[in-house]
C-alpha positions as CSV (number, residue, x, y, z in Angstrom):
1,X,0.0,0.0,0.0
2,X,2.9,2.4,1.0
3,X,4.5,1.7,-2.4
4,X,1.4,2.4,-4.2
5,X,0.6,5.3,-2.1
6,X,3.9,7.0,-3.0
7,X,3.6,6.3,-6.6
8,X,-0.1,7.8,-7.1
9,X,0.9,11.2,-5.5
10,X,4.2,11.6,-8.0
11,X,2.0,10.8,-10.7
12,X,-1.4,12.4,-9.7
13,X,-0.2,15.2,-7.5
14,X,-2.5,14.9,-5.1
15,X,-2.7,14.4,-1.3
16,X,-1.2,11.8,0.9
17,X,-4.8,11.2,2.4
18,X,-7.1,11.5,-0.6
19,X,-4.6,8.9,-2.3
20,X,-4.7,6.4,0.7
21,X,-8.9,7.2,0.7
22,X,-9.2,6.1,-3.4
23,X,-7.1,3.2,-3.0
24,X,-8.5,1.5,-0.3
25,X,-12.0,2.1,-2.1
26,X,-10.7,0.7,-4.8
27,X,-9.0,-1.9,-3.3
28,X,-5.8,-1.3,-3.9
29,X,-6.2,-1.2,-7.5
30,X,-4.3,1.5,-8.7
31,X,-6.1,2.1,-12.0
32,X,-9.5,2.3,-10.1
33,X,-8.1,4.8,-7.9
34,X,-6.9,7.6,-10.3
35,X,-10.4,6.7,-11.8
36,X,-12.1,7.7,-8.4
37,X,-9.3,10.6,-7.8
38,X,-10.3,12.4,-11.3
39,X,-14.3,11.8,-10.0
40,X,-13.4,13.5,-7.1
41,X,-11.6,16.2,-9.2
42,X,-8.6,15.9,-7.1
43,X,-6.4,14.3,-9.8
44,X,-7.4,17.4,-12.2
45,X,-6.7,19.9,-9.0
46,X,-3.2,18.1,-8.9
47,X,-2.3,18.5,-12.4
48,X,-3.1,22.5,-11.7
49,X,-0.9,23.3,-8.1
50,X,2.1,24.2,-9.5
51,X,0.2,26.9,-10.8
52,X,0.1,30.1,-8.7
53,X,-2.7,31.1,-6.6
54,X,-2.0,35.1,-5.9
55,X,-6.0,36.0,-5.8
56,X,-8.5,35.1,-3.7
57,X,-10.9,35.9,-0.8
58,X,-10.7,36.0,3.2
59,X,-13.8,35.5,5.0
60,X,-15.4,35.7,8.7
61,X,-17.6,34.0,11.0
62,X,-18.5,35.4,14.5
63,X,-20.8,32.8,16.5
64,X,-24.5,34.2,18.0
65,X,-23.1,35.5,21.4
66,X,-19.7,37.5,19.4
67,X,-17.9,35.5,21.6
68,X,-16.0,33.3,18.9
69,X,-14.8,34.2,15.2
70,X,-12.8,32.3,12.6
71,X,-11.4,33.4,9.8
72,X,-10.2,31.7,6.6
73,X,-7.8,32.7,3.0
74,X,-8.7,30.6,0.0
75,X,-6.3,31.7,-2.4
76,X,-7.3,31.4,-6.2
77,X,-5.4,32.0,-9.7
78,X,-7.7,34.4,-11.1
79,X,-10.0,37.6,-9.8
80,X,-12.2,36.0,-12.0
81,X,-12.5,33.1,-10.1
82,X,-12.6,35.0,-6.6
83,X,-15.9,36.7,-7.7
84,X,-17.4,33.7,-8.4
85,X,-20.2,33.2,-6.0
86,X,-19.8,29.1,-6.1
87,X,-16.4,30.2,-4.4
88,X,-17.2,32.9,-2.1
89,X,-20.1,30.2,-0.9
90,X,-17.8,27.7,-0.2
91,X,-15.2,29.4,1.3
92,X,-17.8,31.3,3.7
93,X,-18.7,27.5,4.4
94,X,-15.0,27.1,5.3
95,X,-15.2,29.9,7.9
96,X,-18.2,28.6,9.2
97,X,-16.8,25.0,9.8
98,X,-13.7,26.5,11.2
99,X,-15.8,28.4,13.9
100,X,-17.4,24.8,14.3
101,X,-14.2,22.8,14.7
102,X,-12.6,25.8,17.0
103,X,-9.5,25.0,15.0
104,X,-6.7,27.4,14.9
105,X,-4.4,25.1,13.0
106,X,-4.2,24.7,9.5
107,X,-3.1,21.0,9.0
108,X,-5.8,19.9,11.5
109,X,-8.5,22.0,9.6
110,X,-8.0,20.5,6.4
111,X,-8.3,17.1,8.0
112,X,-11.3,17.8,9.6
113,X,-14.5,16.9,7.8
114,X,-17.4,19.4,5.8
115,X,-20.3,17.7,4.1
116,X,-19.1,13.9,5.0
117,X,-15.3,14.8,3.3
118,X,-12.3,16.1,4.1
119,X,-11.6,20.2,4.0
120,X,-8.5,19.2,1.9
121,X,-10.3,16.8,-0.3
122,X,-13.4,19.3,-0.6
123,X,-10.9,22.5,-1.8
124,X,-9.5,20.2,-4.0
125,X,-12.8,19.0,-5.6
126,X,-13.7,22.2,-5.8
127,X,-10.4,23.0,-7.9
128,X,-11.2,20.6,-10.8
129,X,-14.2,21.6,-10.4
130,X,-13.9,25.3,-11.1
131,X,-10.2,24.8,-13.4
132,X,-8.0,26.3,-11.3
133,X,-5.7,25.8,-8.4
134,X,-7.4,26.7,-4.6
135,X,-5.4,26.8,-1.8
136,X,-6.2,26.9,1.8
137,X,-3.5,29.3,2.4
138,X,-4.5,31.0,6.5
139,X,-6.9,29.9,9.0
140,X,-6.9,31.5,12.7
141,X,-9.8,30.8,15.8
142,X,-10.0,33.7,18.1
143,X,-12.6,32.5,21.6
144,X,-12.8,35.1,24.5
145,X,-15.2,36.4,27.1
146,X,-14.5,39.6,26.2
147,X,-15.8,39.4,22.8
148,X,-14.7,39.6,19.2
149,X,-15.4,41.3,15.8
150,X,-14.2,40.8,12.4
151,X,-14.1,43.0,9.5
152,X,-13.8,42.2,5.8
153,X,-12.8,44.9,3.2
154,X,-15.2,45.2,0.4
155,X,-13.2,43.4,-2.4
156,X,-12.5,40.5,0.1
157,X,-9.2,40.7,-0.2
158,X,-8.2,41.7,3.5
159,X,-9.7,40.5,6.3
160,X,-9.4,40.9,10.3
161,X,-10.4,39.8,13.6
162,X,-10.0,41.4,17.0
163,X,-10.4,39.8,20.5
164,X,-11.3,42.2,23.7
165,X,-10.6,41.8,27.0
166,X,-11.6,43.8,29.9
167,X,-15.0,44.2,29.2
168,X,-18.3,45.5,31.3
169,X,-20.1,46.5,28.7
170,X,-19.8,43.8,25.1
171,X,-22.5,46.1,23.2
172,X,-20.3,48.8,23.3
173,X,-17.0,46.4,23.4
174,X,-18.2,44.9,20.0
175,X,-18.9,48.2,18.3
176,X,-15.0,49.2,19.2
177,X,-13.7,46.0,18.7
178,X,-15.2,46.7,14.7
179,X,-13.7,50.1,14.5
180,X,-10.2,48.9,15.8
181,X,-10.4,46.4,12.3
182,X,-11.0,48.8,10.0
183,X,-8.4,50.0,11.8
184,X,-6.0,47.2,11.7
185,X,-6.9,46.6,8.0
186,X,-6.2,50.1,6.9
187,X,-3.4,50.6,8.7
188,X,-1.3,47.3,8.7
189,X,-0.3,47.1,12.3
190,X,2.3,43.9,13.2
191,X,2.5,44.4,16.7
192,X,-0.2,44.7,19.3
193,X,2.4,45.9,22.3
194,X,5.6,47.7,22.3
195,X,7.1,44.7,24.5
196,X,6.3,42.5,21.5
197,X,9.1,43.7,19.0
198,X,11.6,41.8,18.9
199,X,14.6,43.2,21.0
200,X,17.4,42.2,18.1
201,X,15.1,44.7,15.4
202,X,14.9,47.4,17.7
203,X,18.8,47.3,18.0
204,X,18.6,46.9,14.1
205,X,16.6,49.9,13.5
206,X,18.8,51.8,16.1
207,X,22.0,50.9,14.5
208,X,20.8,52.2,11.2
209,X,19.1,55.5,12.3
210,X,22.4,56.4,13.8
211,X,24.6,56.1,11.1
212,X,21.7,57.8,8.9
213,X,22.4,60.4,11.5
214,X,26.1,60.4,11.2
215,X,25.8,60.3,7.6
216,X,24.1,63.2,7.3
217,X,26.1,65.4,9.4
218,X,24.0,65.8,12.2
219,X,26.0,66.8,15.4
220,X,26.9,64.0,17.6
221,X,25.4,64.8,21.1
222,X,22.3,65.3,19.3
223,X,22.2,61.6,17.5
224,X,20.6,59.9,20.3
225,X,18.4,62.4,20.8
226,X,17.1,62.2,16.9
227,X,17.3,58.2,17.1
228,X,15.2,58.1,19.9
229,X,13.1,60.0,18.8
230,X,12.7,58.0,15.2
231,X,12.5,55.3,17.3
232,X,9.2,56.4,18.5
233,X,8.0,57.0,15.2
234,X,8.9,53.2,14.2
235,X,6.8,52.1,17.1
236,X,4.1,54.2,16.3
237,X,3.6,52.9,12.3
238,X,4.2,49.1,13.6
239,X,2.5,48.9,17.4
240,X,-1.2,48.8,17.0
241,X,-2.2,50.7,20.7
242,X,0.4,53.3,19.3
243,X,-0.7,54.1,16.1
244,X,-3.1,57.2,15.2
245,X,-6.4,55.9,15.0
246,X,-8.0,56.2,11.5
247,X,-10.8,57.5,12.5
248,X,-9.5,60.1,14.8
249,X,-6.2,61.2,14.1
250,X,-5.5,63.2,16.9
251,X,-5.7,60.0,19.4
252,X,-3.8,56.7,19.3
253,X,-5.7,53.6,19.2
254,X,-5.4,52.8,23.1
255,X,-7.1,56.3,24.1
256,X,-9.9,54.9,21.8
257,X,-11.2,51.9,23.8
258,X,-13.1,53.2,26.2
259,X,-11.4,51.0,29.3
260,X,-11.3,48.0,27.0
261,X,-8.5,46.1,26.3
262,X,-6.9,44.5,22.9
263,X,-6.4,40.7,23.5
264,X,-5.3,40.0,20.3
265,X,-5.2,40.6,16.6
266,X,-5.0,38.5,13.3
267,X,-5.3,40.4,9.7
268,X,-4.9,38.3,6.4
269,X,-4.4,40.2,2.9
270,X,-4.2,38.5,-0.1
271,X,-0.7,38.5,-1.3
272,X,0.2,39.3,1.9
């Protein structure tokens, strides 16, 4: 079985699993199961994933009580095919059996089961299916008590989710937690606290802001001063509390919360 295993995906392309599935309904006949794989459409999906997937969509689920959210990116070859609504239904059913599962990891998703099939074996149906190469690129789960909200930029192609903590009030927590991801969408944040930069980038960025400095004549017991103070500019385009907050520039996103904390954060962009 191993042996015939190993010699169906170099010559089909497809998956470890959806291989092992078609020859053991096929009883080990190898020509049954490419037969069963290109029914499936995974054998024509195989054929088509050296191909690149650079479009796509991201989509959001929150559950009834905004206490959970999942989020998925289904990369696609085309814009065409992204604005299909065959696609953009099935990979809203994605999201929605990621919110099911309560899966945050990728590998366990796509062996997880939608509509008596694998995730990975239902993409890749979908793939022949459509003529193009689908990937299952990003998945995340966010659960808190705190609340969450997810937003979705109009052309699909960005998505976020944000998780609250320190709540009293989740009406009002919910209506910030949506304004801090337009936020994060518009504004591309990769940290959610200072502490969270790593300590050998901050001595990266130091190292060339001061000979920037030094290069360009500045006087030398004034450097540190000007590094530090580019320094707090870095932290302020890459920190999310920090940053201005798009819809008020004159306060940074942490004055905007209302006594509500950020948990966490997760934004996918296609191409991204």
């Amino acid at each position: 079985m191993l042996e015939s295993i190993k010699k169906l995906r170099e010559s089909t392309g497809a998956g470890m699993m959806d291989v092992k599935k078609a020859l053991t309904d096929a009883n080990g006949n190898e020509d049954q199961a490419i037969a069963l794989l290109r029914e499936r459409g995974i054998l024509k999906a195989g054929k088509k994933a050296d191909r690149e997937a650079r479009e796509g969509l991201v989509a959001f689920v929150l559950s009834d009580d905004k206490k959970r959210a999942a989020i998925v990116e289904v990369n696609s070859e085309t814009d065409f095919v992204a604005r299909n609504a065959d696609f953009q239904a099935m990979v809203a059913g994605l999201a929605q059996s990621l919110l099911e599962n309560k899966s945050a990891d990728l590998e366990s998703f796509k062996a997880s089961h939608i509509n008596g099939e694998s995730v990975e074996t239902s993409v890749a149906a979908a793939a022949g299916r459509i003529g193009e190469n689908l990937v299952l690129n990003r998945v995340a789960y966010l659960e808190s008590p705190g609340g969450v909200a997810g937003y979705v930029h109009s052309n699909g192609k960005i998505g976020v989710l944000v998780e609250l903590d320190n709540v009293t009030d989740l009406a009002l927590a919910t209506q910030i937690a949506k304004d801090v991801a337009l936020h994060v969408a518009a504004e591309r944040p990769i940290y959610l606290h200072r502490d969270e930069v790593n300590a050998d980038d901050i001595e990266k960025e130091r190292e060339i802001l001061t000979n920037k400095a030094i290069n360009e004549g500045k006087p030398p017991q004034l450097v540190e001063k000007i590094v530090t103070g580019q320094l707090a500019k870095f932290y302020e385009e890459k920190v999310l509390l920090e940053q201005r907050f798009v819809k008020d520039n004159d306060k940074r996103v942490q004055e905007t919360l209302g006594g509500h904390g950020v948990a966490s954060f997760v934004r996918f962009e296609i191409g991204a």
